[in-house]
C-alpha positions as CSV (number, residue, x, y, z in Angstrom):
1,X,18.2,152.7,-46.1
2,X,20.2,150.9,-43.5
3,X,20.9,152.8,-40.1
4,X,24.7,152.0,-39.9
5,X,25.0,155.0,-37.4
6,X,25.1,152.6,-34.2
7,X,27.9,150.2,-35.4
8,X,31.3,150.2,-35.9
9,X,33.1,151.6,-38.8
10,X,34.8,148.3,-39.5
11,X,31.2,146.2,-38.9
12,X,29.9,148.7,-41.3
13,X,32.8,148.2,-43.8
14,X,32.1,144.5,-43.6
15,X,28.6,144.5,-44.1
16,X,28.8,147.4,-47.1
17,X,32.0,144.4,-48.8
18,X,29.3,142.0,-47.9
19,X,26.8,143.3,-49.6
20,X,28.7,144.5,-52.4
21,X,30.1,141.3,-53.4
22,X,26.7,139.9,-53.4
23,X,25.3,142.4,-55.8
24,X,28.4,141.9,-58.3
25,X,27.7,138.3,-58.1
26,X,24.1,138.9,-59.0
27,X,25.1,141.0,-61.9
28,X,27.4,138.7,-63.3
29,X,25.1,136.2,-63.6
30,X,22.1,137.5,-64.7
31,X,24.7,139.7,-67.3
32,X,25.7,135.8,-68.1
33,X,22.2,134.4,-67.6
34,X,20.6,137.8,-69.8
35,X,23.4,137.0,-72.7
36,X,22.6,133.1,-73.3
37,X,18.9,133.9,-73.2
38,X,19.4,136.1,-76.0
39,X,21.9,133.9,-78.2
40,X,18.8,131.2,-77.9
41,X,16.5,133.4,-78.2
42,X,18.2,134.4,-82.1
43,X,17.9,130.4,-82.9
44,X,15.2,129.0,-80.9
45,X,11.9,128.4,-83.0
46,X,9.0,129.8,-80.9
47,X,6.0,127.6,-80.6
48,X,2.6,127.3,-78.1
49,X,2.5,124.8,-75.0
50,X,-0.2,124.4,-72.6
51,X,-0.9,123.8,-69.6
52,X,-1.3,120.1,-68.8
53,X,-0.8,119.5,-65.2
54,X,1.1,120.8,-61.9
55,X,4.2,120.2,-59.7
56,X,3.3,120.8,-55.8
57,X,6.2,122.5,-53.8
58,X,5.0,123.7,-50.5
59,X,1.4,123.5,-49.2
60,X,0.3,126.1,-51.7
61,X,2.8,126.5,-54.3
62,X,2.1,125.3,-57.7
63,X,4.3,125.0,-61.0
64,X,2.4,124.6,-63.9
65,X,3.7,121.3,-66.4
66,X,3.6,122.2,-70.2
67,X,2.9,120.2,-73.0
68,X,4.1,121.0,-76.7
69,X,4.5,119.3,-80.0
70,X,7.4,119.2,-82.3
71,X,7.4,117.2,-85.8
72,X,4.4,114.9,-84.1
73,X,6.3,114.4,-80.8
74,X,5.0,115.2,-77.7
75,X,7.3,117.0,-74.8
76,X,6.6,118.1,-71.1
77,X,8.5,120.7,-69.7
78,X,8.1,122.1,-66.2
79,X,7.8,125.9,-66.2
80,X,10.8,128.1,-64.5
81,X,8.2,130.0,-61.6
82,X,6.2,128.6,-59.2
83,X,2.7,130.5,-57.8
84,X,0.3,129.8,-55.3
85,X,-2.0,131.3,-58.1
86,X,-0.8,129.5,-61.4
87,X,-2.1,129.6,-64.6
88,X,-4.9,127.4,-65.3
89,X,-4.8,123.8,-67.2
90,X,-5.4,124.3,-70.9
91,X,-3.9,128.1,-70.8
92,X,-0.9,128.3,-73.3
93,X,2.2,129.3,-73.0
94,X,5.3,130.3,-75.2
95,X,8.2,129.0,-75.0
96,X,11.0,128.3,-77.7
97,X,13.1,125.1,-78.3
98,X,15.9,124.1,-79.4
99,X,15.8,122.6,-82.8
100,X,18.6,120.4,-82.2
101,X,17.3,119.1,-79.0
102,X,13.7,119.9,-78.3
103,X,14.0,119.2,-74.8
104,X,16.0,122.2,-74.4
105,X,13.7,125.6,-74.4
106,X,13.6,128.9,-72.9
107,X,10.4,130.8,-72.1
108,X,9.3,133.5,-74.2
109,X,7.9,135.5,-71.2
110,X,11.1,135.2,-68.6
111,X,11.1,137.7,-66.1
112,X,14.5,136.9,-64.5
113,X,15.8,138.7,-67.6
114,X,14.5,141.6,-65.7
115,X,14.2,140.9,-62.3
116,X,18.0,139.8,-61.7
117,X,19.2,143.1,-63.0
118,X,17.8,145.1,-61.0
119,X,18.3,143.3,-57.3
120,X,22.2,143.1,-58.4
121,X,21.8,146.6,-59.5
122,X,20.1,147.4,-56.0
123,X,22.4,145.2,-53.5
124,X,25.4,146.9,-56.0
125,X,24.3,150.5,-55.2
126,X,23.2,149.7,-51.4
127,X,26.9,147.9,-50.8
128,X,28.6,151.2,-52.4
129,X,27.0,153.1,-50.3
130,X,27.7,151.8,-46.9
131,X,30.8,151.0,-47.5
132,X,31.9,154.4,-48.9
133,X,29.9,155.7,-46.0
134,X,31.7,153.6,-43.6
135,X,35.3,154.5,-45.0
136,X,34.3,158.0,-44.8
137,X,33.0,157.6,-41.2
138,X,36.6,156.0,-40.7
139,X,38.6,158.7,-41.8
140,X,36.6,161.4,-40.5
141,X,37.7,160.8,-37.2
């Protein structure tokens, strides 16, 4: 946890808002981001890409370029994560379009669904704490 022992009350109060209002943020959108995933995900029609090629970012950093058919046309979609490790060409991967416009797909497998959450939950909780702690400190004086 954060040693707000050696700063001001007010500093502290600051940085607990701070961090607070960052967490909310967070959790609105990955509530927001979490909620159109699953309306598309009701819709979407699932289907199997592969892997067909990379786009570099960074010296090591690679982002694996998928390939998928639908009704006989081809489409390339650039995957969401990037990895200094990524998945070899010719794996597959799931994703699901949209059968209005097959451009438009979410991946079956998206962590952010998870991950977001969580670090809005944890900024959330750390911000609460600091700047209850801080008030507290404030008015214990």
């Amino acid at each position: 946890m954060m040693n707000v022992g050696n700063s001001s009350p007010v500093k502290s109060l600051i940085l607990g808002v701070i961090i607070l209002i960052v967490g909310v943020c967070i959790l609105v959108f990955s509530i927001s981001s979490t909620k159109s995933y699953n309306e598309k995900n009701k819709t979407y029609i699932e289907t199997v890409s592969e892997v067909v090629d990379y786009e570099y970012r960074g010296d090591q950093e690679k982002t694996p370029i998928v390939e998928y058919e639908v009704n006989g046309v081809k489409y390339e979609k650039t995957h969401n994560s990037s990895s200094t490790n990524p998945l070899p060409r010719g794996s597959k991967v799931r994703l699901k379009y949209n059968p209005n416009d097959p451009t438009d797909v979410i991946w079956v497998t998206d962590a952010s669904n998870i991950l977001f959450p969580i670090v809005g939950g944890v900024f959330t909780l750390i911000g609460l704490v600091v700047t209850i702690g801080s008030i507290k400190k404030q008015f214990s004086k």
